[in-house]
N, C-alpha and C positions, 0 to 999 in steps of 0.2 A: 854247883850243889853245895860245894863248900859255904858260903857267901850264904846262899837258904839259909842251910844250919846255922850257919851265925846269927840269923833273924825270925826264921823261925823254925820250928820244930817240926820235927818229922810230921805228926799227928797233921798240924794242918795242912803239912804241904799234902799230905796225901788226900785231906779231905777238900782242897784246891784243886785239884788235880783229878779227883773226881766229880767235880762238879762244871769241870771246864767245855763239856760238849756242850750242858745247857745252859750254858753262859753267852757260848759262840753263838747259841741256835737263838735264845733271846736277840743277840746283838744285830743277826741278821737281821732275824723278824724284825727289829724296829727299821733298820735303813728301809726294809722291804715296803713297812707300811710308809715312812715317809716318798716312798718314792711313785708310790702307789696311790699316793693323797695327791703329790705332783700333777701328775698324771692324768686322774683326776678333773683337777681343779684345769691343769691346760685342754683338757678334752673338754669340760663345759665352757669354758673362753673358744676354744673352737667352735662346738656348735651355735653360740650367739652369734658368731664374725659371720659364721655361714649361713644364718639365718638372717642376717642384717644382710649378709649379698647377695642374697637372692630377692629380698624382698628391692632393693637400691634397684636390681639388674628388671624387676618387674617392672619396678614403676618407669625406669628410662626404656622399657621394650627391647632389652640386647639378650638373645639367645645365646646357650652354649654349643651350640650347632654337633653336640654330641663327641666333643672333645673334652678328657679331662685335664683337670687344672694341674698344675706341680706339684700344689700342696697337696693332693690327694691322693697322690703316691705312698704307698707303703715304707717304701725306705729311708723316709725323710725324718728327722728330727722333729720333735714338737715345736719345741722354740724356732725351727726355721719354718714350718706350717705355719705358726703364728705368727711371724714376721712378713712372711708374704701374703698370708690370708688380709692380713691389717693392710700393707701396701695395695691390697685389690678394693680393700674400701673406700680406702684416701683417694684412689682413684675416681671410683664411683663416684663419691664425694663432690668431686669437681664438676665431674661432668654432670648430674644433677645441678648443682647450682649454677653454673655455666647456662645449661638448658635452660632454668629459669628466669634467667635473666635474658636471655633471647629470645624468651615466652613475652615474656613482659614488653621488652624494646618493637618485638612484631607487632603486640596489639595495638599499641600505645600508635607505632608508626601507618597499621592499617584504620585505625578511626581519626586519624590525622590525615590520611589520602582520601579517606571516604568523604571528610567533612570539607573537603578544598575542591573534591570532585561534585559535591552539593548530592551522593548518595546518602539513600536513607537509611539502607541497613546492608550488613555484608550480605555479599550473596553466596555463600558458602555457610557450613556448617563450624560453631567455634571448633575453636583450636586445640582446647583442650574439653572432650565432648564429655567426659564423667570426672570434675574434679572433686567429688566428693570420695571416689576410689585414688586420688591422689597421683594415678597414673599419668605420666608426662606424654606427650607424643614423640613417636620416634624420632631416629634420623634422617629418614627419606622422609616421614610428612615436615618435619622443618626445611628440609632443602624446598619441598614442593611448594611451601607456603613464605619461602625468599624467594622461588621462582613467581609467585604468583604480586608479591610485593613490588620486583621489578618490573613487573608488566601494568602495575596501577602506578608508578612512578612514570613511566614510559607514557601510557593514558595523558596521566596529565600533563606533561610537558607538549603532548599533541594538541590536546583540546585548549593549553591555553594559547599555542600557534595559532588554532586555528580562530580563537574569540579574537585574538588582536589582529586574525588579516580580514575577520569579518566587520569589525567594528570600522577598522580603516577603511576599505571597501563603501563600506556605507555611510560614513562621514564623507569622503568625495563625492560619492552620489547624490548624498543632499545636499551637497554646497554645489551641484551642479544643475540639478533641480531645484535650489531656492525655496528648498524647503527644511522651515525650525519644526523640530516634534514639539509638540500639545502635552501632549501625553506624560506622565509620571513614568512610567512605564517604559515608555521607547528613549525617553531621555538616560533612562539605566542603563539601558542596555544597551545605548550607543553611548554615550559617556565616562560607563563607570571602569577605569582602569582594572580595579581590582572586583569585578563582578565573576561569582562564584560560574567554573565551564560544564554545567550539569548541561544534562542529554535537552534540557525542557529551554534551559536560555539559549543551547547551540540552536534549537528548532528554529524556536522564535528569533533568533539572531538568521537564517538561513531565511526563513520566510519572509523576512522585513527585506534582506535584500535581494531575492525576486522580485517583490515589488518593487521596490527602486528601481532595479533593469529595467523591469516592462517599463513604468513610468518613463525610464530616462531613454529605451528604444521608442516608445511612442515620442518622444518629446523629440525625437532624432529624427522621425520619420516624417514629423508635422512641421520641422522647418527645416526637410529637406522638400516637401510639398509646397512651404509655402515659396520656399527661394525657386522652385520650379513655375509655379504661378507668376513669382511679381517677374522672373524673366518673360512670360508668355507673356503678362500685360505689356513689360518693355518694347517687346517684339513688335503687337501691334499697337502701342501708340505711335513707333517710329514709323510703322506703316502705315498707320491714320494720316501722321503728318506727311508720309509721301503720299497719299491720295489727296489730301486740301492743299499742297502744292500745285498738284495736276489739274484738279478742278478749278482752282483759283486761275487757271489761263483758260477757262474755257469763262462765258458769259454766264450762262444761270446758273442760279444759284442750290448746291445741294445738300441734303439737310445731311447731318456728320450721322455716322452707324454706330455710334457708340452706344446709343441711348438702346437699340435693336439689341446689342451683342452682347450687354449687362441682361435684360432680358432673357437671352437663349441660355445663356450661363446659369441664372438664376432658375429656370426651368427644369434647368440639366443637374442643379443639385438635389432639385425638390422630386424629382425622379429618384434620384439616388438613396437620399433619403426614406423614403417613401417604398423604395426597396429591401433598403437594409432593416427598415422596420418591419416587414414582412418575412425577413427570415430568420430577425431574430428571433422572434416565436419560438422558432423550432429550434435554437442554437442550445446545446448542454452545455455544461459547467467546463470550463477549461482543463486538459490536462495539465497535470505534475510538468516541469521540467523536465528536456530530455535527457536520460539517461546516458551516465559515455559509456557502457557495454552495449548501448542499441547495434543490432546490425542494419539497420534503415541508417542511422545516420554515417556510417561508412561509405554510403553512394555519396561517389562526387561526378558529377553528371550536370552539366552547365544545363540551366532552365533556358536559356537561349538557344541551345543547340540544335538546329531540327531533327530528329532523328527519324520522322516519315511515320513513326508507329502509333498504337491505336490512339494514345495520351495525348500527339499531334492533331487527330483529327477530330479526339475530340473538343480541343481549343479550338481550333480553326472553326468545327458548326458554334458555339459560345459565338465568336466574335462573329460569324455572320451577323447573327442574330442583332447583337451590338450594332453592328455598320449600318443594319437595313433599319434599324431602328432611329437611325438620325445621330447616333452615339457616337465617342470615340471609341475607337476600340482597343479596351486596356487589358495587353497581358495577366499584369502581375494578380490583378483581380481577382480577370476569368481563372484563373489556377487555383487562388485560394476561394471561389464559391464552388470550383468542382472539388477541393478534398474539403470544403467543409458539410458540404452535402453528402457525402461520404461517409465521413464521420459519424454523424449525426444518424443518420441510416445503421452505422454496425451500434452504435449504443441502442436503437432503438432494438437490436436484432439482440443485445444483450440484456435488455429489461425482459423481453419475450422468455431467452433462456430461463429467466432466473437468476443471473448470478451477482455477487455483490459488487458494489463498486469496487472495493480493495481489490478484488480475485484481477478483475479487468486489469488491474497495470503489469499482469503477468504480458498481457499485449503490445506489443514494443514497438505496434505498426501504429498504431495512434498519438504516440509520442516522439514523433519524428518533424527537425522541422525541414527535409528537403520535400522538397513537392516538385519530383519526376514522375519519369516514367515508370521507374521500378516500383517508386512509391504508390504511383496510382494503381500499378498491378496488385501491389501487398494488399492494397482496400481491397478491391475486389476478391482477391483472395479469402481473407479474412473473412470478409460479409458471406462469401460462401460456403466457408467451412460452416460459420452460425447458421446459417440456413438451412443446409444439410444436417444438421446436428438439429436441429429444431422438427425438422419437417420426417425423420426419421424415428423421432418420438414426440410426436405430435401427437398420437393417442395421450400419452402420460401427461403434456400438458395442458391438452381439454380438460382431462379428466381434475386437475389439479383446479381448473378455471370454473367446472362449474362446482367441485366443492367446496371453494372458496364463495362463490355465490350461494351455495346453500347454508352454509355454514355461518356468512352474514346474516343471510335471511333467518336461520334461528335462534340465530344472538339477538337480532333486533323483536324479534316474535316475545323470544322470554324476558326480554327487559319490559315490554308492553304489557304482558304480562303480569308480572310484577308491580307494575306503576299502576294498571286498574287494582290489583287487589289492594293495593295501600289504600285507593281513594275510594275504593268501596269500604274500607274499615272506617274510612274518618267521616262518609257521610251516610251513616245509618237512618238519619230524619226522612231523607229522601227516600219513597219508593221505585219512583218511577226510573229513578237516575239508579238508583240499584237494581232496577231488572235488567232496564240498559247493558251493566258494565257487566252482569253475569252473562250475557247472551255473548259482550264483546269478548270477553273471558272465554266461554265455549267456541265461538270461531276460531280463538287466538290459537286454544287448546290445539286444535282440528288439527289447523292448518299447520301446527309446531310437529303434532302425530307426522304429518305427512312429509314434512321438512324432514324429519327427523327418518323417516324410513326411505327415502332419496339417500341422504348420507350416508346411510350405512350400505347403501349399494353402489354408491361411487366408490366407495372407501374398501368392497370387494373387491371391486373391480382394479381400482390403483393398486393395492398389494397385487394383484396378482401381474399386473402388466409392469410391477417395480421388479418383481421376482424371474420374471422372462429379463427384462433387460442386465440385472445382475448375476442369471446365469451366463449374456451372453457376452457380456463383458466384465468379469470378476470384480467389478465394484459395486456397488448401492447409488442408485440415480439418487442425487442431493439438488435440496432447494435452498439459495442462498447459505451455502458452504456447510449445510447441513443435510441428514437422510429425513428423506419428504417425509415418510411417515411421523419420525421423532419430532416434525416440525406441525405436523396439525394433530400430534397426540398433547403437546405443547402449547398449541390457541386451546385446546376443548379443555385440558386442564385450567386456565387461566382466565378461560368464559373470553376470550375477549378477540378482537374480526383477525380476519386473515386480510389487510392488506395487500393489493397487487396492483403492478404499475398501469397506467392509462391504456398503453399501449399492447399490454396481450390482448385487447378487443380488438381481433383483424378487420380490417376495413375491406373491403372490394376496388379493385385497380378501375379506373376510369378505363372506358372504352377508345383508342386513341384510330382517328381519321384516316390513318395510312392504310395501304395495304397490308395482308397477311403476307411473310416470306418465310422463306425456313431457317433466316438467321434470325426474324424477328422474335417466330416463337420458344424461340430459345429462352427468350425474357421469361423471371418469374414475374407473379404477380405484384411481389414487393418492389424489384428492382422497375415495373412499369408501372408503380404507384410512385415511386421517386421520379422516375421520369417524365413522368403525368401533372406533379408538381415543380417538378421544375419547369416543364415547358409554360406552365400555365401561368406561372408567374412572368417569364418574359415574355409571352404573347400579352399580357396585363400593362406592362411598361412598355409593350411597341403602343398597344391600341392608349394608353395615357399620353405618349408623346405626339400619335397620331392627331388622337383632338385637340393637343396643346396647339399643333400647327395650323388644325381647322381653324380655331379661334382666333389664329393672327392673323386667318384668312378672310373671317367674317367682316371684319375692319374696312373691308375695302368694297364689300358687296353694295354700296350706291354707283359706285362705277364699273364695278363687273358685275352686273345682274344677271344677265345671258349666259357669261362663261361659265357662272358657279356652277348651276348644274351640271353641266359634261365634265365639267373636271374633277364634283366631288364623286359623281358614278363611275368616272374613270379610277379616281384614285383607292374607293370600296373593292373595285373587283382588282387592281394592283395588292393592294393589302391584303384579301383573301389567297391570292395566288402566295404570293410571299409566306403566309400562313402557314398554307400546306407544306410549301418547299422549308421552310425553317423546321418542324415539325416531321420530315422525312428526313433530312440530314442529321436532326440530333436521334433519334432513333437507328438510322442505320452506326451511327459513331458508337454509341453503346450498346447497342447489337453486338457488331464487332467484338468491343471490350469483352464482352459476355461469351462470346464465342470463344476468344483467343484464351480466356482464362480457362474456361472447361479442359483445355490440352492440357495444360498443365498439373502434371500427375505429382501432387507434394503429400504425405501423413502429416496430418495434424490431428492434437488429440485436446478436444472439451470435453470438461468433467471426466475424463478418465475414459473417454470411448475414442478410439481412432476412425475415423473416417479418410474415407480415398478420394 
């Protein structure tokens, strides 16, 4: 106090002194407001950080799975909220542009697999499906889409294995074949190192060498024929020269049988020939390659082995027929005219069904190449499942046959139609030729009325027998892998014919000479129309070889003019006997067959109906 008064005076200490609350109360107020501006100013820097990390945590797709953060804790400092809030950004930060550049390196790296795999375009949806929302894709579709990276890495490392063992493959094959490609085309694709391993060159690389196989197994089998032949010549010319040995110690003189035995040979091809041409007619289009999941090609069953069962007996009537015919008799043959008669029979039973060619190689019995016993069972099998499956809804496919027929008939009605109105437009001069085309017009009409009212009662009729079979097998009976109906609401939409194969026109089975048994009529009509032609064709090559040997026989008739006639009535009523008996054993052998499959109780299901 002292020290005051030395400096100042009462007066103002006291008017200092009272003025010193609102002094203090000012000085607070300011720190207050400055700290309060602080404050402030780090609370709006907070809400940016936090509105920049939620927007970062959107666009990378990271949830907060309902946990909060540290900074958002109450008892935290600002400056250390902002210190961490900024470290979660610098975070984000990274991993955003981390992610984009592994956006970048994926795409980069998928239109570079695409384009060595010779694809056109991904087959997936982009990567990033709305970047105009800037949103990145997560974490799991990035891993998902380096999961899918290594599997088009993977691809190609297979498919170019596999162009370089096809190419090789096939460069030996035609250096063993002796054959240069022509072609621009096949020289690419068997030469070109670096030719692109799309689905379309693998095909075409696969197809070209199937062909080369067959080519180069036919080329295997024609000089293992032929080396079987020039041994069989060798054989008898060694033999020729021991008969002109033999004869050479006898005195007269005898003319050599060579000139005879090139003849019989000669005869014996043109039979053959002459046969094969007769059934190529009926031979379809080759199967696919066998598949390695067939279960047919699993039997290993030596084709040599006897095994005494139906498939035995029915070779053994084959080569009667062969032997009595003058022939030799060749296994390997006879087996492959019985499965391909077979064959050719279930495809016709499959044009009948309706179904497409593609659907068929769901059938694995046709694409086999052992030819057993099992195998000839599976045909038969087969052919009767189609037969049953046909003959069971056989209303459905009359019905389908003749509105197919009507339906032709009034496609072709109203296109004639059509064509007289045109030509009645363009010749007006003419009367007479104009009363003509109106009269032909009013028939056309008539008979279109009448076409047309047939159709729409066929077409009752199918809905309603389509609707029983879909009740009673929970699917829709389909034509060529479609529902019948959506298939001829599809011709009438389109004006244009309904197409059907030759063969839904059933034929009538030939009446065959044997007796009736109770294993005979077992046969359907189909299976004794294939038997019908088959028998008819080797009764056609007994009675061709028959006259061939008449004719060597007429040769000599100035000096046997008496014996011709008893020998050739003897040898008619031989042949006729022979006839019958060849024509009784091949019917009992597939009798049999016929029989023996009947036991056999399998499910199979066409078009979606099981049959027993």
């Amino acid at each position: 106090m002292e020290v005051w008064k030395m400096f100042f005076d009462e007066i103002c200490y006291l008017d200092y002194l009272t003025s010193l609350p609102s002094s203090i109360e000012q000085f607070l107020g300011e720190i207050y407001c400055l700290t309060m501006n602080f404050c402030v100013r780090k609370t709006q820097r907070i809400r940016e950080l936090q509105t920049k990390m939620f927007e970062m945590r959107r666009i990378l797709g990271v949830t907060n799975n309902g946990l909060e953060d540290d900074w958002e804790q109450g008892h935290m400092s600002l400056d250390r909220k902002l210190t961490q809030l900024q470290q979660r950004i610098n975070s984000l930060q990274q991993q955003t542009d981390e992610r984009k550049r592994l956006m970048e390196e994926y795409t980069l790296e998928e239109v570079q697999l695409l384009k060595d795999l010779g694809e056109a375009a991904p087959p997936h949806e982009p990567l990033c499906e709305n970047p105009e929302t800037g949103v990145l894709p997560d974490a799991q579709k990035m891993a998902q889409f380096a999961d899918y990276l290594n599997r088009l890495r993977a691809e190609k490392v297979k498919r170019i294995a596999t162009r370089d063992e096809l190419q090789s493959d096939i460069r030996k094959k035609a250096q063993q074949l002796d054959w240069v490609p022509r072609k621009e085309r096949h020289r690419e694709l068997i030469n070109e190192q670096t030719l692109i391993p799309s689905l379309i060159n693998l095909h075409e690389l696969q197809h070209l060498d199937f062909v080369l196989s067959g080519l180069l197994k036919r080329k295997q089998q024609q000089e293992q024929q032929n080396a079987n032949q020039q041994s069989k010549k060798t054989k008898k010319q060694e033999k020729r020269k021991k008969q002109l040995k033999s004869e050479q110690e006898t005195p007269c003189t005898v003319e050599t049988p060579e000139q005879p035995d090139q003849q019989q040979h000669q005869q014996e091809e043109e039979l053959w020939s002459q046969c094969t041409a007769i059934l190529s007619r009926k031979t379809t289009s080759s199967p696919p390659p066998v598949p390695p999941c067939s279960p047919v090609s699993e039997v290993d069953i030596s084709v040599s082995s006897l095994t005494g069962g139906l498939f035995e007996r029915t070779i053994e009537a084959y080569m009667r027929v062969e032997t009595k015919a003058g022939r030799p008799a060749n296994r390997d043959k006879t087996i492959e005219e019985i499965f391909r008669r077979f064959r050719a029979s279930i495809n016709v039973w499959w044009e009948r069904c309706l179904i497409l060619p593609h659907e068929r190689q769901q059938c694995k019995v046709l694409y086999t190449n052992q030819l057993d016993e099992d195998a000839f069972v599976a045909h038969i099998e087969q052919q009767k499942l189609l037969q049953s499956y046909y003959h069971e809804n056989e209303a459905i496919f009359r019905l389908i046959y003749q509105w197919a027929e009507q339906w032709n008939r009034a496609v072709q009605l109203q296109r004639a139609t059509d064509e007289t109105e045109t030509n009645t437009q363009g010749q007006c001069s003419e009367e007479v030729t104009i009363s003509e085309a109106l009269s032909d017009s009013q028939t056309q009409a008539q008979e279109l009325a009448e076409v047309n009212e047939q159709l729409a009662s066929i077409r009752k009729q199918l809905e309603s027998k389509c609707r029983e079979f879909e009740q009673r097998c929970q699917v829709k009976f389909t034509m060529y892998g479609m529902p019948v109906m959506q298939v001829l609401s599809r011709c009438q939409e389109k004006r244009e014919k309904l197409k059907l194969p030759d063969s839904c026109k059933l034929q009538q089975a030939p009446v065959l000479r044997t007796k009736a048994s109770s294993s005979r009529q077992q046969l359907s009509p189909e299976m004794a129309l294939e038997l019908g032609l088959m028998l008819r064709d080797l009764l056609r090559e007994k009675q061709m070889a028959t006259a061939t040997k008449g004719s060597d026989t007429d040769s000599d008739d100035s000096n046997h003019g008496s014996d011709d006639g008893s020998s050739s009535s003897s040898s008619d009523d031989e042949c006729e006997v022979d006839q019958k008996r060849d024509d009784e054993l091949l019917e009992e052998a597939f009798a049999s067959a016929t029989a023996a499959v009947t036991t056999k109780k399998h499910m199979h299901s066409v078009n979606g109906h099981p049959t027993s």
